[in-house]
Every structure is written in structure tokens, then in C-alpha cells.
C-alpha positions as CSV (number, residue, x, y, z in Angstrom):
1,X,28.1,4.3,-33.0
2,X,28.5,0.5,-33.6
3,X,25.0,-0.5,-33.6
4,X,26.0,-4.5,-33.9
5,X,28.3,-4.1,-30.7
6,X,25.7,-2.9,-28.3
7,X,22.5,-4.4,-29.6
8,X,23.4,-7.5,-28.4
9,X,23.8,-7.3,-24.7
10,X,23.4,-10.7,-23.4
11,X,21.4,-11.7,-20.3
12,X,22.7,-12.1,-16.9
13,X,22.2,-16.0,-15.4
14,X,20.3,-14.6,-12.2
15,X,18.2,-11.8,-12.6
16,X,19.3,-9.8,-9.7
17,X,16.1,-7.4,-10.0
18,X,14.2,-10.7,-8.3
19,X,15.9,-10.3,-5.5
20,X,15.5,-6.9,-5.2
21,X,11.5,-8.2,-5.3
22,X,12.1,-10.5,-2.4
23,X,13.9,-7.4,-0.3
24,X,11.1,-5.1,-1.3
25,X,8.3,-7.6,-0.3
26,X,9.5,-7.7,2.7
27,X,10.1,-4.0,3.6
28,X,6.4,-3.5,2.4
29,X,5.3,-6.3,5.0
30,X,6.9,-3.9,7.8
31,X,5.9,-0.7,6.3
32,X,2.4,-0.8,4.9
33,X,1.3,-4.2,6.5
34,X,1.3,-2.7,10.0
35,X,-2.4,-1.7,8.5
36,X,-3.3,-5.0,9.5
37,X,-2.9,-4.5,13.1
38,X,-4.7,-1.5,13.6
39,X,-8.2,-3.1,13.5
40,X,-6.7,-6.0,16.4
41,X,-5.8,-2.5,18.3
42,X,-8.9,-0.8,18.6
43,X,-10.4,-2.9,21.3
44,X,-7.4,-3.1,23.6
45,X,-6.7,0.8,23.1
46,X,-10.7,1.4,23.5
47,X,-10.3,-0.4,27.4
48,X,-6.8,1.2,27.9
49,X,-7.3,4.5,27.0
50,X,-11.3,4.5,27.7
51,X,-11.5,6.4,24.5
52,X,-14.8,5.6,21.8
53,X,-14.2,3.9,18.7
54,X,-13.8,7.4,16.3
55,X,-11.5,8.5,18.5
56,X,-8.8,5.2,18.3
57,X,-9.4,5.1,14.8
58,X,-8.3,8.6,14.0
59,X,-5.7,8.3,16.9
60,X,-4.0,5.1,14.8
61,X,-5.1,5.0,11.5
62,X,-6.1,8.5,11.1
63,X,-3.3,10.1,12.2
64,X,-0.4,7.6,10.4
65,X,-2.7,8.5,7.2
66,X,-2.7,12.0,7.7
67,X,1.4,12.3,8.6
68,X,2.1,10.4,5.5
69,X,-0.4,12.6,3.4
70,X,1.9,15.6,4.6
71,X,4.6,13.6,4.4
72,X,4.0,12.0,0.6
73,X,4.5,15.3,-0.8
74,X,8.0,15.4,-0.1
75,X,8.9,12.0,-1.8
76,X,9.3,13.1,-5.5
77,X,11.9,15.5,-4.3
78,X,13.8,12.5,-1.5
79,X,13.6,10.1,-4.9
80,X,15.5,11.6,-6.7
81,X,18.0,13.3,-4.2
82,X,18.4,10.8,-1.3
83,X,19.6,6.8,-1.8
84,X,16.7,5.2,-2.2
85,X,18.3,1.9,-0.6
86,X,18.8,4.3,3.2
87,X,15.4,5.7,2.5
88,X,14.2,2.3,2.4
89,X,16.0,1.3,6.0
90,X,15.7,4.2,7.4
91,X,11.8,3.9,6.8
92,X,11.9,0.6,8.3
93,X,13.7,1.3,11.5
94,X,11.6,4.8,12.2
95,X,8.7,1.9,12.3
96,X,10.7,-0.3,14.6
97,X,11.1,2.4,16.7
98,X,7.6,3.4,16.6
99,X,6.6,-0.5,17.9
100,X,9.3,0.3,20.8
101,X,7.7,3.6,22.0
102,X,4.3,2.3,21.7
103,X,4.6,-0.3,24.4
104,X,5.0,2.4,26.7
105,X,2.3,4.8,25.5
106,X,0.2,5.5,28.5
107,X,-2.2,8.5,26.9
108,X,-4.1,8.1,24.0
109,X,-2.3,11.0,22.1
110,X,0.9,9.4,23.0
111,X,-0.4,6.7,20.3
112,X,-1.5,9.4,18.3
113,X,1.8,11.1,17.9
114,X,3.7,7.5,17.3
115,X,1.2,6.9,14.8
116,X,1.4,10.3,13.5
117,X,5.0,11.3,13.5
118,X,6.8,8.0,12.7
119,X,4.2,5.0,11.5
120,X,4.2,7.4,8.2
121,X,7.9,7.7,7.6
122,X,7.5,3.8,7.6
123,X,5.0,4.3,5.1
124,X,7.6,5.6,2.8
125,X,9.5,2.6,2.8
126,X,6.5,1.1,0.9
127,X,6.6,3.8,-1.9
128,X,10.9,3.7,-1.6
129,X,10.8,-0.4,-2.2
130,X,8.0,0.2,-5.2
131,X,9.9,2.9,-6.6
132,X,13.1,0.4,-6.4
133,X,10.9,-2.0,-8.7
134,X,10.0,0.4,-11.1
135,X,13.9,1.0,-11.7
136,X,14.3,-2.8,-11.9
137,X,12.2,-4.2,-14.4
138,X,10.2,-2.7,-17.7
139,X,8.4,-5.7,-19.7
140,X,7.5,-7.5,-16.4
141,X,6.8,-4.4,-13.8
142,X,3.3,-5.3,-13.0
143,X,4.3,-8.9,-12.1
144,X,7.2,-7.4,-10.3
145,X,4.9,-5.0,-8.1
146,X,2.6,-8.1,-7.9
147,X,4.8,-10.0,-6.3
148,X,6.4,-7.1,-4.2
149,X,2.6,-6.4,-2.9
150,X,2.2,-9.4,-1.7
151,X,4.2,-8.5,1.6
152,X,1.3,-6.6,2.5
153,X,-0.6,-9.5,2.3
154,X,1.1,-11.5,4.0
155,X,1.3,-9.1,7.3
156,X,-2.6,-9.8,6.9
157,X,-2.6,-13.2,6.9
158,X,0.0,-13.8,9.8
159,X,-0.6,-10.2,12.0
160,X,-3.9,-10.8,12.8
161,X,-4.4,-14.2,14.5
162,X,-0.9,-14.0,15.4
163,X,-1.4,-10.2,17.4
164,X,-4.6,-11.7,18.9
165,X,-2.6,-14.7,20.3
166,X,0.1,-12.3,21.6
167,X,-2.4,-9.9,23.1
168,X,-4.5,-12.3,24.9
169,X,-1.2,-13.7,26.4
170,X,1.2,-11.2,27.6
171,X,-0.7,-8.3,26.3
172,X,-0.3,-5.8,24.2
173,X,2.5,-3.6,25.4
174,X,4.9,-6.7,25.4
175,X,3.3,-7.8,21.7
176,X,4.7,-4.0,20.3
177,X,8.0,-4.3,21.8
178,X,8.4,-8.0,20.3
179,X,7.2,-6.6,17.1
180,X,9.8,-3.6,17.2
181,X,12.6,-6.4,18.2
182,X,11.2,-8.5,14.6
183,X,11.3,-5.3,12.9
184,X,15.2,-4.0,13.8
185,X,16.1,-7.2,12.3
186,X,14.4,-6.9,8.7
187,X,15.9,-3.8,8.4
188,X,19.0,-4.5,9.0
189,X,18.6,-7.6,6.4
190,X,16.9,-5.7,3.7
191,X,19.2,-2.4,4.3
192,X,22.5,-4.7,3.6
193,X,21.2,-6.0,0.7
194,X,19.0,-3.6,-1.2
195,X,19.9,-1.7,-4.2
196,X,18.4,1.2,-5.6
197,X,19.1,0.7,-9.7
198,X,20.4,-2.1,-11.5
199,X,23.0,0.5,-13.2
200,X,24.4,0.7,-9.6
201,X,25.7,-3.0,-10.3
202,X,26.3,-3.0,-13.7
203,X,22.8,-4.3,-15.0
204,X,19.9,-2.8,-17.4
205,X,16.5,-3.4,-16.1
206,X,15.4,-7.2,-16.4
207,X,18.5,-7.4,-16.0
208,X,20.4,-6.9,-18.9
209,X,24.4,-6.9,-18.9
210,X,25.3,-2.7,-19.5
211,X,27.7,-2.0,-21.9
212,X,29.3,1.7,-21.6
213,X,29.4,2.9,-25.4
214,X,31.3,6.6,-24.7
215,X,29.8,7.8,-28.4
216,X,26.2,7.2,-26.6
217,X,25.4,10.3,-24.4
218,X,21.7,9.8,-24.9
219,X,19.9,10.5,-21.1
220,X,16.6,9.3,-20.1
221,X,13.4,11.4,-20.9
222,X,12.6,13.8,-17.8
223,X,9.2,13.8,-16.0
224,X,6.5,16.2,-17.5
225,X,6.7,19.5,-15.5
226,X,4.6,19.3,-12.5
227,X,2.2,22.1,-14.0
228,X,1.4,20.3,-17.1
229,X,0.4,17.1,-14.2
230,X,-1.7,19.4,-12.5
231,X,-3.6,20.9,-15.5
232,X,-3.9,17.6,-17.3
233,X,-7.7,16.4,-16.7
234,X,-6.0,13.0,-17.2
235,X,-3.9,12.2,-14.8
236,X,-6.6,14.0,-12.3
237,X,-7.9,11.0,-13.2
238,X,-5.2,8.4,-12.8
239,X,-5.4,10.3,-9.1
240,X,-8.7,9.0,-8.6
241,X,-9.3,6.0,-9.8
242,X,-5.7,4.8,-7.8
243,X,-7.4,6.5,-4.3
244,X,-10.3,5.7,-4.3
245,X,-9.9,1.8,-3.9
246,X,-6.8,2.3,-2.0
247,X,-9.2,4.6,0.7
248,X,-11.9,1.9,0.4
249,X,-9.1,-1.0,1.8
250,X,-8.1,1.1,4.8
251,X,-11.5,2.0,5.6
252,X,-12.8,-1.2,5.5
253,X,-9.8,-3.4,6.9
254,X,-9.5,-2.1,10.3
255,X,-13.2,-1.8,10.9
256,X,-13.8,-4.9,9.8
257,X,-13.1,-6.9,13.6
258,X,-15.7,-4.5,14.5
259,X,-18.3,-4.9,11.7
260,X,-18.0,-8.4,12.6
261,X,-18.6,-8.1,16.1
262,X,-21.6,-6.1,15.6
263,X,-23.2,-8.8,13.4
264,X,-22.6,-11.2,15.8
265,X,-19.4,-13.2,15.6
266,X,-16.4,-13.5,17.5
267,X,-12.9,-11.8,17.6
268,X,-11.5,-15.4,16.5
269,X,-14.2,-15.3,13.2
270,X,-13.6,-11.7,13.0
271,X,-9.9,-11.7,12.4
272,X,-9.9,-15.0,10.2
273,X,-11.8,-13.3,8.1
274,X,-9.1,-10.3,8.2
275,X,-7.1,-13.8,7.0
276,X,-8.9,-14.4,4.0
277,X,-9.0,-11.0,3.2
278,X,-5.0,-11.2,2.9
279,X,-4.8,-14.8,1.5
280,X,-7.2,-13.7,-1.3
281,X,-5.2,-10.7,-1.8
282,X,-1.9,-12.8,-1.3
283,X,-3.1,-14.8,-4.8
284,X,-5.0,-12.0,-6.3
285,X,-1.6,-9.6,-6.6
286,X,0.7,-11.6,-8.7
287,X,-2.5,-12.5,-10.5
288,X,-3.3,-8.9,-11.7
289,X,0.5,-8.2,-11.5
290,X,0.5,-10.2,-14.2
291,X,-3.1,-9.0,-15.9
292,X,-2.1,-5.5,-15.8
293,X,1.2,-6.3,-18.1
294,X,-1.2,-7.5,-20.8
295,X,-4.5,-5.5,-20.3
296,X,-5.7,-1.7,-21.5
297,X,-5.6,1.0,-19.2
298,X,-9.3,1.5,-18.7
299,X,-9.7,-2.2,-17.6
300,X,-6.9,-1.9,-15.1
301,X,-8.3,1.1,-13.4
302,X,-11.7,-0.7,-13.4
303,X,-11.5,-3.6,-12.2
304,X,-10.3,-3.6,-8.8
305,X,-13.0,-0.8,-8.1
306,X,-15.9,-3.4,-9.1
307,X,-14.5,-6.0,-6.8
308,X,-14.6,-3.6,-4.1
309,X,-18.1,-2.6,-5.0
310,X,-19.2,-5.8,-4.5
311,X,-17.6,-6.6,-1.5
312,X,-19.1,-3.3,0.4
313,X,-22.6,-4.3,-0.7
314,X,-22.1,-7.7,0.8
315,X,-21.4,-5.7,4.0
316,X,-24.7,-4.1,4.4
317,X,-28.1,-4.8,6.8
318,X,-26.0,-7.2,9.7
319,X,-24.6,-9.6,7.0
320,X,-24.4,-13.0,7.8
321,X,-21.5,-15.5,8.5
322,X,-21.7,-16.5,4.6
323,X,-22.1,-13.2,3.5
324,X,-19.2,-11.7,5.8
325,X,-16.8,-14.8,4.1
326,X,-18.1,-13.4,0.3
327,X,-17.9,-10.1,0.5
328,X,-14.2,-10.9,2.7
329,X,-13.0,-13.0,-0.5
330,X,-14.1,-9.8,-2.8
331,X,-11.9,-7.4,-0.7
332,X,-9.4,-9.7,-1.0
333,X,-9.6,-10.0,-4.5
334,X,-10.0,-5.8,-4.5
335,X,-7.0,-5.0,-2.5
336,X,-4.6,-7.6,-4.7
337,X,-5.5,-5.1,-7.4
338,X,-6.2,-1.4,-5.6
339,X,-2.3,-1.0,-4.4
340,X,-0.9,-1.7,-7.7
341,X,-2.8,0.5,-10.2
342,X,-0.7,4.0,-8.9
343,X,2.6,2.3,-9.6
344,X,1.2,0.6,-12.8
345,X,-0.7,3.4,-14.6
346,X,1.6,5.7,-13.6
347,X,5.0,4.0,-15.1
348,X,3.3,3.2,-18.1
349,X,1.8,6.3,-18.8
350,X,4.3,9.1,-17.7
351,X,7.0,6.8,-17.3
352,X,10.0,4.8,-15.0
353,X,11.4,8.3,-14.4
354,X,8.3,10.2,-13.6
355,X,7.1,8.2,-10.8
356,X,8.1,9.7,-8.1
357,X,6.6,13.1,-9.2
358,X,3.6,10.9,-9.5
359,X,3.5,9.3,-6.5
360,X,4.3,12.7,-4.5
361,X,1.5,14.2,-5.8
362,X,-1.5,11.6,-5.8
363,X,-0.4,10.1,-2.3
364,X,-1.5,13.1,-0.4
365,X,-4.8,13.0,-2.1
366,X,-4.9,9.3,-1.4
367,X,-4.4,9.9,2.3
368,X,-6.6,12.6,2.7
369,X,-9.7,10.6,1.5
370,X,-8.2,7.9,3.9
371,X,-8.3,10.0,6.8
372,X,-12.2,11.3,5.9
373,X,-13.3,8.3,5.2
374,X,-12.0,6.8,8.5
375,X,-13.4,9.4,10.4
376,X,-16.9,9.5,8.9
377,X,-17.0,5.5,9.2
378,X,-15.9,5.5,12.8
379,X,-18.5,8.4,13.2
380,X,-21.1,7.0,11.7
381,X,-20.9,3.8,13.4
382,X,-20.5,5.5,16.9
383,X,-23.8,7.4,15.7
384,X,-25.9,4.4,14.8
385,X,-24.1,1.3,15.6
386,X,-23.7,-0.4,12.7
387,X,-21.9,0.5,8.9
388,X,-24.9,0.6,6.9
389,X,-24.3,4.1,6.0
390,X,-20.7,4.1,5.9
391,X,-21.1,0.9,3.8
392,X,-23.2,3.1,1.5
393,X,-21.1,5.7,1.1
394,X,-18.3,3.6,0.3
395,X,-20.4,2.1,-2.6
396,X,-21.5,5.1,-4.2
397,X,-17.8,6.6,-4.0
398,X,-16.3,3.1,-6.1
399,X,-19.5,3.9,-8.5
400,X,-17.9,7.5,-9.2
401,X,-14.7,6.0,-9.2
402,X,-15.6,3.1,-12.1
403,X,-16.9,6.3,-13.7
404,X,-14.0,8.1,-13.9
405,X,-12.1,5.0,-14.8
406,X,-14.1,4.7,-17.9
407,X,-13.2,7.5,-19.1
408,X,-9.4,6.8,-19.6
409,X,-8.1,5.7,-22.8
410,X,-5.3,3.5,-23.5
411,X,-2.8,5.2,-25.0
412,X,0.5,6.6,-23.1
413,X,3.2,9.0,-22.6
414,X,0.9,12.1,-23.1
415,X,0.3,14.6,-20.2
């Protein structure tokens, strides 16, 4: 082969895989940043359904975790059979429909099902649009995912006020079916436009020009078996230190409105500080987007878990106003870093191809410490009134966590 002809492969003007960021961001925002509006829910379903607080939580978040848990374990199989571009739309349109059928929900396990049987298939569209990324880039992945993380964040800094708003004026069976009508349109603008791999178009990742050399036959390197993942004490490790911040964010986030209420303040204090929670995570993803290109392994599993920590202590014994806007600001810092270690970690140390093995396996893990952890919380503040204990055990949990996390090394590409 003529090395000379092919080394040089010139750069394309735009790099197309930004785009493909910008279309991502925004099917996350529908997919995963529905989150968001299950803590403005709880109240309104409480009165509607006359149901306790465990129950609503486990009837909305508990049940879309636990479908996509099931679900999740079916993705590395879809990722590399199905179009990951349809996957992606047909994620976000299950979700629209999901918003449609809610506003007519008129039994609490008719919310339960929605939020069970097709909130989760949205889910995929976050782990579709991430796994879209991955293909797209390779020296600037984490500031790609960053970036692509953000629409989460973004859901959390407009959802909240903005479902309040809605609610308190036309209620909230009109607000779904205007959220469903928002929805059908992002996905028909991200479907059109969306691309699964930048060979599709012509392109390397970061968006190279490809040049078809018929002497070079060479094919990318498989994913390790999936019995060498499951005996390697390693990535058992990469499982946990991704969950366990991921499960502390959904735990806390839609039990915040209510932690806040029972300290005190009101559901226009409560949900700006569900604000600040996503404007702090808005600024902190691209931030360790770009921190995880450049930092070891062990810091990047680390870090976000600390934060975390911080920010559940902060929570403890009827926090005040100042202490509810710190430990706020230090979830917000934790999240812009918990929902990017999977994706990160697991790229760079099985590789691009291997991540939707990766992903199939650790999500349902992910999702079932979700679902525990929202049922204890809910539980325990049924129980006693208050999070002190759930707070607790969410603290001690990160401490095993950071544990674990120091205990990786950071070297790659070994099972």
C-alpha cells in the first residue's frame, strides 16, 4: 500500500460530527431531561390520584427506571443491528407519545404503565445519540459528550419553572399534551438530520475526508467477549463508579421540590433551585467534557462522586436557604460530570466499538440501584418526614463508590 497517498487525508472545512452534537443535544433534552419534570409532578399526581409520595415516585420515576433497566439490556444487540439514526427518532416519538397519553391518565397505574412501557424506550434515545458521538469523534469525545450532555441540562433549567407556570395555569393534563405537541416536532427535526457514522457520508471521525485504498482490508478491533466483561474485576468496577453518581442524581433531583418544602421554602424557591442545579450542570459538562480528554482514569471516576458527596451532606438536619443553594450548586457541579463517566471510561478503555456492549450491560445495573434508591428515599421520607436518612445513605454509598474509583488504574484496552 502507498503509505504517502493515504496518510495525508486532509480535513473537511465543517466538521460535520458538530452537528451531529447539536442533533444529539437535543434528542437527550427530550429523552433523559424529562427527569426534570418528574419532581414538578409529584404534587399534582399526589392530589389527582390521592396516592402518598413513595407511591408517585415509583409510579413515574420508578417505573421509567425499571423499564429501561429491562430495556438497557437489549441495546448492545439494537446498536449494532438497527440504524442508530431511527433508533434515535423512534426513541423520541415513543416519548411524545407517552406526553400525549398522559394527559388523559385518569388512574395512577395508568401513569405507571406510560412511565413504564414508553418513558424508557425514550431513554434509549439518550444512549442512541451518545453512542452516535462516540462514532463521531476520537481526540475530542469527552468534549463532544460534554457538550451533547448539556441537553439534559438544559431541560432542567427551562422544565421546571416553565411546567410550574403551565401547571398552575391550564393544568397539568393540557401542559403534557403541549409537551407531546413540542416533542413530535424535535423528532421530526433531529430524525431528518441525524447520522449514525461519519463513514455513512464519506468522513473519518473528527472529521477526516475517507479515502477507499482497496489493498487496505484492515477491520476495526471487535468488543471483548461478553464473558471476559463479566469476569473482569475491572470493569465491575467501571460499573460502579458510573452508577453510583448517576443513581445519586435521580434520587436526589426529583425529591428535591419536596426536600425543599419540608425545610420550609416554597415551590417557586424549590424549583429555582432545580434551576441552578441544571445551570451548574449546563457549565460543569463541557467543563469536564473537556477535563476528562486530558485527565487519568482514576480522577475521572472520582471526581464527580466527591461533588456529590458534598452536596448530600449539605442536605442533611432541615438545611437552610444558604445551605439548600450550596449543596444545589454541588449537584450541579456532580451531575455535569456523573452522566459522562459510562460513555468516557468505557470508549477509552474497551473502545469506540465496544460501547454498546458496555452500555447494555452496566445500564441495567444503573437502573436498578435507581429504582432502590428511589423507593427507599420516598420510603423513608414517608416514614419520618424528612431525608436525613436517605441523605445518609446516599453519602455512605458515594464513600464506597470514591473507594472503588481509587482503585482503577490508568491504563486501557485490557479486559
Amino acid at each position: 500500500m502507498n503509505s504517502a497517498a493515504f496518510e495525508g487525508v486532509r480535513t473537511s472545512r465543517f466538521l460535520r460530527g458538530w452537528l451531529m452534537v447539536g442533533l444529539a443535544l437535543l434528542a437527550n433534552a427530550l429523552c433523559v431531561g424529562n427527569q426534570y419534570l418528574n419532581g414538578v409532578l409529584v404534587e399534582p399526581f399526589r392530589q389527582a390520584f390521592n396516592a402518598p409520595t413513595s407511591a408517585v415516585l415509583l409510579a413515574t420515576s420508578g417505573a421509567m427506571t425499571l423499564g429501561f433497566g429491562v430495556l438497557s439490556a437489549s441495546y448492545g444487540w439494537l446498536s449494532r443491528r438497527c440504524n442508530l439514526r431511527l433508533l434515535v427518532a423512534a426513541a423520541m416519538g415513543t416519548a411524545a407519545l407517552g406526553y400525549g397519553l398522559l394527559s388523559h391518565a385518569t388512574a395512577l397505574w395508568h401513569v405507571a404503565a406510560i412511565y413504564g412501557l414508553l418513558f424508557p424506550v425514550g431513554y434509549l434515545g439518550g444512549l442512541a445519540s451518545a453512542n452516535i458521538v462516540v462514532n463521531w469523534f476520537t481526540k475530542l469525545r469527552g468534549r463532544a459528550l460534554g457538550l451533547v450532555a448539556i441537553g439534559v441540562s438544559m431541560a432542567g433549567f427551562v422544565l421546571p419553572p416553565l411546567a410550574i407556570w403551565s401547571i398552575e395555569h391550564m393544568g397539568w393534563r393540557m401542559s403534557a399534551t403541549a409537551f407531546a405537541i413540542l416533542a413530535g416536532l424535535l423528532t421530526l427535526l433531529v430524525g431528518a438530520l441525524i447520522v449514525d457514522d461519519p463513514k455513512h457520508v464519506g468522513l473519518h471521525p473528527d472529521g477526516t475526508i475517507v479515502v477507499t485504498d482497496p489493498e487496505d482490508t484492515a477491520a476495526p478491533s471487535p468488543p471483548p467477549p461478553l464473558k471476559m466483561l463479566l469476569r473482569s474485576g475491572r470493569f465491575w468496577a467501571l460499573a460502579l463508579v458510573s452508577s453510583i453518581p448517576v443513581m445519586v442524581v435521580a434520587v436526589t433531583i426529583p425529591n428535591l421540590i419536596t426536600l425543599a418544602g419540608a425545610a420550609g421554602q416554597p415551590r417557586s424557591t424549590a424549583a429555582m433551585l432545580m434551576s441552578l442545579i441544571a445551570t451548574v450542570s449546563m457549565v460543569g459538562h463541557p467543563v469536564f467534557g473537556w477535563f476528562f480528554d486530558v485527565t487519568r482514569v482514576r480522577v475521572i471516576a472520582i471526581t464527580p462522586q466527591l461533588l456529590l458527596l458534598a452536596g448530600c451532606l449539605l442536605l442533611l438536619f432541615e438545611p437552610s436557604l444558604p445551605r439548600l443553594v450550596s449543596a444545589s450548586a454541588l449537584l450541579g457541579a456532580g451531575t455535569g460530570g456523573a452522566g459522562l463517566v459510562l460513555a468516557v471510561l468505557g470508549s477509552r478503555i474497551y473502545g469506540a466499538a465496544a460501547f454498546g456492549r458496555v452500555a447494555a450491560i452496566v445500564s441495567p445495573l444503573t437502573c436498578a440501584l435507581m429504582v432502590l434508591g428511589l423507593w427507599v428515599t420516598g420510603g423513608l421520607f414517608d416514614l419520618d418526614g424528612d431525608y436525613d436518612r436517605a441523605m445518609l445513605a446516599l453519602s455512605v454509598l458515594l464513600g464506597i463508590g470514591v473507594a472503588v474509583a481509587a482503585s482503577l488504574n490508568s491504563t486501557s484496552a485490557r479486559v
